[in-house]
FINU-907136 format. One record per residue (C-alpha): x, y, z; residue in one letter. Coordinates in steps of 0.5 Angstrom, whole numbers, plus 500, padded with zeros to 3 digits. Layout:
FINU-907136
XYZA ...
END
This chain:
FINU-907136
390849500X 387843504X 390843510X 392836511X 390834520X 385836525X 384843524X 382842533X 388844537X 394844532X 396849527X 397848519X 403845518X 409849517X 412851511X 416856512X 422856506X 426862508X 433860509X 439863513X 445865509X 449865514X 449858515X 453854510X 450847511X 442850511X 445853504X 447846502X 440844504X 437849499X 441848494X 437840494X 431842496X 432846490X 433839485X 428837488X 422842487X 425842480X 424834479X 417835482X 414839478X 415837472X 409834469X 409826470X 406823464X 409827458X 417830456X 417837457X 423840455X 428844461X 426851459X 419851459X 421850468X 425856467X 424860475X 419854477X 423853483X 421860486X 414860483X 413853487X 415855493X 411862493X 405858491X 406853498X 407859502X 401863499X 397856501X 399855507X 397863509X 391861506X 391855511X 392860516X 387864515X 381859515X 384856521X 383862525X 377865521X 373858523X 370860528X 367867525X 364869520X 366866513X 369869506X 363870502X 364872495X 361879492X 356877486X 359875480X 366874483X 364866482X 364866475X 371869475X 373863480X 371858476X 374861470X 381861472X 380855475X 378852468X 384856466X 389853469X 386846468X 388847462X 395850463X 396844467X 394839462X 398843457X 404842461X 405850461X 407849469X 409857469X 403859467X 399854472X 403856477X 401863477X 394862476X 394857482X 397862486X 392866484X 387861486X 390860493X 389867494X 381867493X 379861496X 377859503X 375853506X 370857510X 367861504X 361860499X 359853496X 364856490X 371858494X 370851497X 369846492X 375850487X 380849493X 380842493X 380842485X 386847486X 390842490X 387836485X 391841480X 398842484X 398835486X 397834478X 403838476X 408834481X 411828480X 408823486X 416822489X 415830491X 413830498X 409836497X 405830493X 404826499X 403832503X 397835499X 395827497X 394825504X 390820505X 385821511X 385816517X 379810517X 377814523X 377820520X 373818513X 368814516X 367820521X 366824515X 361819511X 357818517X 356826518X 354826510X 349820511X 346824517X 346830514X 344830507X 338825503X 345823499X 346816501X 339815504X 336816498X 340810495X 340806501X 332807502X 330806495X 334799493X 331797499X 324799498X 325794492X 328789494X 322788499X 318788494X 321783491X 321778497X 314780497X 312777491X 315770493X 313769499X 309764498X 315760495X 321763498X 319759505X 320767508X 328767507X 331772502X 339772502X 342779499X 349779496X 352786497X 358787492X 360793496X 357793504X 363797507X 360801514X 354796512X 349803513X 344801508X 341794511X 339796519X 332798515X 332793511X 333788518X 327793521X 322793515X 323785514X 321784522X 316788521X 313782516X 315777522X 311774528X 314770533X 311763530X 313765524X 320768523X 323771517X 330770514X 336774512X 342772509X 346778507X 353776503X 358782504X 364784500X 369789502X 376791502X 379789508X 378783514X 377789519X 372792515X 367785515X 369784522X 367791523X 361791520X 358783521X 360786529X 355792529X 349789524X 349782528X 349786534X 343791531X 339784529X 339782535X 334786537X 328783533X 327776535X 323774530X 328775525X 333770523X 339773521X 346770517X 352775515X 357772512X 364776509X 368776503X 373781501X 373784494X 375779487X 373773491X 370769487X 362767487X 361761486X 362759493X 355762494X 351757496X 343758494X 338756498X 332752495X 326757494X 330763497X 329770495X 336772492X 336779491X 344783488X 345789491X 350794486X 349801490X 356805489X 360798486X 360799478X 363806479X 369804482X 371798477X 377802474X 375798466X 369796463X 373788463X 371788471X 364791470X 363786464X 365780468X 361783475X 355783470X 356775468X 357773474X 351776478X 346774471X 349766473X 346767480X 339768476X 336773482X 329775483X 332783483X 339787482X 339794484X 343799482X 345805483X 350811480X 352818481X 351821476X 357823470X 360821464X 366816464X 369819458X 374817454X 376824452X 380830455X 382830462X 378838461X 372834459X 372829465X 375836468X 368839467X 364833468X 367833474X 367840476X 359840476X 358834479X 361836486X 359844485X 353841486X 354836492X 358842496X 352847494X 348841496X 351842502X 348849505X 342846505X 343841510X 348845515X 349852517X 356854513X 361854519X 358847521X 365843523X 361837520X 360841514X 368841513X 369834516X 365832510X 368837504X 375835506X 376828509X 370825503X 368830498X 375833498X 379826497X 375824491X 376830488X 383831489X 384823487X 380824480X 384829478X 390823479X 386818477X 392816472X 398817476X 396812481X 392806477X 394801482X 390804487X 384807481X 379803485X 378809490X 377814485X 370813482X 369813475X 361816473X 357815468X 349817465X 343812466X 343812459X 350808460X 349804465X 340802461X 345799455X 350795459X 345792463X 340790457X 346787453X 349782459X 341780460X 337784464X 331788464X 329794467X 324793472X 318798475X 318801481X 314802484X 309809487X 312807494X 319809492X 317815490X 313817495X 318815500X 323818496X 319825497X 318823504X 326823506X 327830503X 322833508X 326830514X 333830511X 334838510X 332842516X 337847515X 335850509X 337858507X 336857499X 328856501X 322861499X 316861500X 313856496X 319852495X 319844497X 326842499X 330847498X 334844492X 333838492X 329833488X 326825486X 323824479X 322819475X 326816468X 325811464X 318810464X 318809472X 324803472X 329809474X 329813480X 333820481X 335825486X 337831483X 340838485X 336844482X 338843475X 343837477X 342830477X 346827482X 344820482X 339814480X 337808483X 334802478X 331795479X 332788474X 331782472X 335777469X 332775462X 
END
């Protein structure tokens, strides 16, 4: 039921499927169309037998137009009040959610059909934190149950444009503790590590950023770095950044060279590699501060081969720190209702997140559940139909997970440090002004920071939900 445009000036895309009997060629349009919603929905990844698609063709196009009402509803509702369901009624929701996964994953297509048309029916995309984030698990299933060659597929599937998806992560990181929290504290880390060596690294730290895509994480590490700086003693940065297109480097060597030359007393080198090139063109200075940065990379990996051979390569490079951080979840090689449910809490907790960052009719607020938050979701449902293109669709894992993998490929957890912490605090009092979950007494609404592992962990949690943590190592 996410509408797939601008929601600014343009109406929900017409999807209107009556037919005009009269006219003897849109009947013989119908009678394709009809072959083709009946290809479509078949499951794509087991063979069903035919009778179990009996009346899907109709149940199909019902469906469509329950949703693009939908759609109707919430675009001319978006300037008043929003839906908000009664007490108790969002338990009901999820459970139906959870009932038609499970028809979904059991092939059952009429009865997912039904109860996904009942979905549609009570979803909105301007109602609470639960009728949002099952709207987008709602599409995630629908798309699940058509085959990709089905236009309605592309239709729901439908990619955001580059402008419109960092509009929507620049939003998030704006808004929401999120993405600062992990930039702050991987950054608070490694200079900490070029603090230890100063007296050896000739003031020269390069960092090797294995995914540096908008480059947000490094304008307040250039700012801390000149801080340390004086005219007649300048610092270096080399940052080495790996993303996935030429115009994404360019992009962002553009907008952090130009940032950097603000600070005359810091010397600042960028140079791009795009994803899968190889490391041993990196060239370590003598004496510099090599420090690895590996915030939002593992997870995007779609095999632990990928991972392992990652973790190699950084341990050859021997540097003074590698920071990690990963959403928190479960790649679990279990059944698509376990990952389901894994995933069903994790973004429950983001779009409740939400609400105390901004006022429920916020534009931005929808911005970023349906061009960011929405896109993972519907492409988490289908990661298996589209592994070619898995590196999209991140894969999340416990810290636990990530404490023994690290240990195995010769690393050692590191103390972080009472500033982090602090800092972490800090960043939550300023990020969420806008907080109606708050009561007297109450720190932050939901969200908070604590410790793990002894002090070598460090995770950002949403009431009774982690959503990420932040680690630092060294090679051993």
């Amino acid at each position: 039921m996410i509408m797939e445009h601008s929601y600014d000036g343009e109406e929900p895309l017409n999807l209107s499927l009556a037919i005009t009997a009269a006219d003897p060629g849109v009947e013989k349009i119908n009678r394709k169309r009809k072959r083709k919603v009946h290809h479509a929905c078949k499951p794509p990844l087991n063979n069903v037998p035919s009778s179990h698609y009996e009346g899907c063709e109709g149940k199909i196009f019902k469906l469509l137009q329950v949703r693009e009402e939908v759609l109707k509803l919430d675009h001319h509702k978006r300037k008043g009040a929003a839906a908000v369901l009664e007490d108790g009624k969002g338990l009901h929701l999820i459970h139906l959610l959870l009932i038609t996964a499970t028809s979904v994953d059991e092939n059952n297509v009429n009865s997912a059909l039904d109860n996904l048309t009942q979905l549609y029916q009570t979803v909105s995309l301007t109602g609470d934190s639960v009728q949002r984030v099952v709207a987008y698990f709602a599409d995630g299933l629908l798309a699940r149950l058509l085959t990709k060659e089905s236009p309605f597929y592309d239709m729901i599937m439908k990619e955001p444009t580059v402008e419109e998806e960092f509009l929507a992560f620049t939003c998030l990181y704006r808004v929401s503790p999120y993405y600062q929290f992990a930039h702050f504290t991987a950054n608070q880390a490694i200079i900490e590590a070029f603090e230890k060596e100063e007296d050896v690294n000739n003031r020269t730290l390069h960092v090797i950023d294995f995914d540096v895509s908008y480059g947000f994480q490094w304008p307040s590490l250039i700012q801390s770095l000149s801080e340390k700086a004086t005219n007649g003693n300048r610092v270096s940065l080399r940052l080495t950044g790996f993303a996935r297109s030429l115009a994404q480097l360019q992009e962002t060597e553009s907008r952090l060279v130009s940032f950097a030359k603000g600070f005359r007393n810091l010397v600042f080198e960028f140079h791009g590699l795009l994803r899968g090139s190889k490391l041993i063109n990196l060239r370590k200075r003598k004496n510099e501060t090599v420090a690895v940065n590996l915030v939002f990379h593992l997870n995007t990996l779609n095999n632990f081969t990928k991972v392992s051979e990652t973790l190699k390569s950084v341990h050859s490079l021997r540097p003074s720190i590698v920071v990690l951080v990963e959403q928190e979840g479960s790649r679990s090689q279990r059944s698509f209702l376990s990952r389901f449910m894994e995933s069903l809490h994790y973004f429950a907790a983001m779009f409740d997140s939400l609400d105390d960052c901004l006022p429920l009719e916020s534009t931005e607020r929808l911005s970023i559940e349906k061009k960011h938050l929405g896109k993972e979701i519907k492409s988490m449902i289908n990661r298996d139909k589209d592994e070619e293109n898995s590196e999209s669709c991140p894969s999340y894992e416990k810290m636990e997970t990530w404490k023994s993998r690290m240990e195995r490929h010769g690393f050692e957890g590191m103390k972080l440090s009472s500033k982090c912490l602090m800092q972490a605090k800090l960043l939550l009092k300023i990020t969420t002004p806008y907080s109606p979950l708050q009561c007297e007494g109450e720190i932050n609404g939901g969200f908070r920071v604590f410790e793990r592992e002894q002090g070598k962990a460090l995770s950002l949690g949403w009431q009774d939900r982690c959503l990420l943590t932040a680690s630092a190592w060294k090679c051993v």
